[in-house]
N, C-alpha and C positions, 0 to 999 in steps of 0.2 A: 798884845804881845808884840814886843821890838820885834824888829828883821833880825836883830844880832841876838837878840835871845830865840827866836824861830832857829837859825843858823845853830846855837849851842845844842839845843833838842835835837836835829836833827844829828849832829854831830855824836851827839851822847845814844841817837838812835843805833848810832852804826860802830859804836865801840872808840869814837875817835875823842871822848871825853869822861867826866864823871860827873857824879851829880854833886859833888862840892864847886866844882867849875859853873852849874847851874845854878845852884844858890850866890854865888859871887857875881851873875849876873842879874840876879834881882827874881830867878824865878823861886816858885815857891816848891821844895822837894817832900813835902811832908806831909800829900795827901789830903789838904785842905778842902774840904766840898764848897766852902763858901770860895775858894781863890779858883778852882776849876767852872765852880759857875759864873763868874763874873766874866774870866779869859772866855767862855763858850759863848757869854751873852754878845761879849765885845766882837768876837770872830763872825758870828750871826748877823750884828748890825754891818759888820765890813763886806760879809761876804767874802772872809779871806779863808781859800781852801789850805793855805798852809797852815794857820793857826790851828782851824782844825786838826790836823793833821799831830800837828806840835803837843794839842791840850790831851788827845787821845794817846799820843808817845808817853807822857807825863800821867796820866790815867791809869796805862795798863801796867806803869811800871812802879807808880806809885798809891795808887788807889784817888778815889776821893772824888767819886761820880755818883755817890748816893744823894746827893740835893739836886742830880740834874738830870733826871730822867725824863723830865719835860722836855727840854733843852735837845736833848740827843734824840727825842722821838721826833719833836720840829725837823730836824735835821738828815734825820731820816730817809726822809719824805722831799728833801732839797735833791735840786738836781746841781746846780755849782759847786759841789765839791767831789773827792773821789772816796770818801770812806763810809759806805754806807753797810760793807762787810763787817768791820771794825765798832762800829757805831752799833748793829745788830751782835755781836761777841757781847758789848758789854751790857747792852740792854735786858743779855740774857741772864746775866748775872745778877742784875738790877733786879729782876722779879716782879717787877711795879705790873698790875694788874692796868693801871690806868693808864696805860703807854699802846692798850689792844690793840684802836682803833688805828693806830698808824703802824704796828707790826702787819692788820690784816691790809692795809692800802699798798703799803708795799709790795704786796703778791703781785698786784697790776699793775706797777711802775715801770716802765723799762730807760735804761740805763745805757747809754751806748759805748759806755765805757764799759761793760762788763758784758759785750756783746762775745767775748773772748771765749766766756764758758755759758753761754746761753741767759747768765743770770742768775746760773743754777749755785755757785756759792752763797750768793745775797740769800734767795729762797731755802737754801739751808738752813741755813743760822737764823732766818727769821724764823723756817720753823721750829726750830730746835729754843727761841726764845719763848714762844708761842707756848709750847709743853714745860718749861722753867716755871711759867707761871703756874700753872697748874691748877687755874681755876673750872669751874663750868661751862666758861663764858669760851676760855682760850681752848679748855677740850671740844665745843660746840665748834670753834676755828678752825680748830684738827682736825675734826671730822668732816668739814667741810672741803677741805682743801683733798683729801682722799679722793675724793672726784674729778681731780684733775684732769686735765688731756696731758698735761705735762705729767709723763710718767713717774719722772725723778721729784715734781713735784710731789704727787701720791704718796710713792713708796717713803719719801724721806715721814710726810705726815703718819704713816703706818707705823713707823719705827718708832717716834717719835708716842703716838699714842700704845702702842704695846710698853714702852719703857713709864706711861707716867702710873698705873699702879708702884713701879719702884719706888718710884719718886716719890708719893705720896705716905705710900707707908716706911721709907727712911730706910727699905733695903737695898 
């Protein structure tokens, strides 16, 4: 992704464009999982935390993250960039079972950019992506994580495992 299309994303982030203004810059509006994985392969090889940034603005606003759950769990797990809240929102949506092993590494990652709240939103939403899934393997993660020292760890994993009967049975 250009700077000047980084520049229209962020601009359309904050209400100061639309997305006909983003298609006239070459980006793509319409959800495309194959144009989302390729802008996230590219940002990955650069290491550019704005792309990032940019591909996830375009993501949440226009879908098109189902071929790149690989992609965003690598990512994850990165320390160069700052979205790793955002990254874990949409992973949770994603459901990929196959993404486990880097939802449960991130429990132990620390981040000094999100030394702000202890961490504790990352560890949210990872566990809240953790119970999305709703397998065995990720209830086995749930339960594990209840043991925390970290309280607000626990209790989010408690909540988290009380809600996935709902989840499971569609009420």
């Amino acid at each position: 992704m250009f700077q000047l299309q980084q520049q229209k994303v962020l601009d359309f982030a904050l209400g100061n464009t639309n997305a006909a203004d983003l298609q006239d810059c070459g980006l793509n509006v319409n959800g495309d999982p194959e144009y989302v994985r390729q802008e996230l392969l590219q940002a990955i090889h650069d290491k550019d935390d704005v792309a990032v940034e940019c591909v996830l603005i375009l993501v949440f606003k226009f879908g098109g993250a189902a071929k790149s759950s690989d992609l965003l769990a690598q990512l994850l797990v990165e320390e160069w960039h700052r979205q790793h809240e955002n990254i874990a929102l949409i992973l949770k949506d994603l459901k990929d079972p196959a993404v486990m092993s880097y939802l449960v590494n991130v429990m132990d990652l620390h981040f000094p950019y999100l030394d702000y709240d202890g961490g504790q939103g990352l560890k949210t939403k990872t566990i809240a992506a953790l119970g999305a899934i709703g397998t065995a393997e990720s209830i086995r993660a749930l339960e594990g994580f209840v043991d925390s020292e970290k309280k607000s760890v626990a209790d989010a994993a408690r909540r988290e495992l009380r809600r996935l009967p709902q989840l499971i049975s569609g009420v």
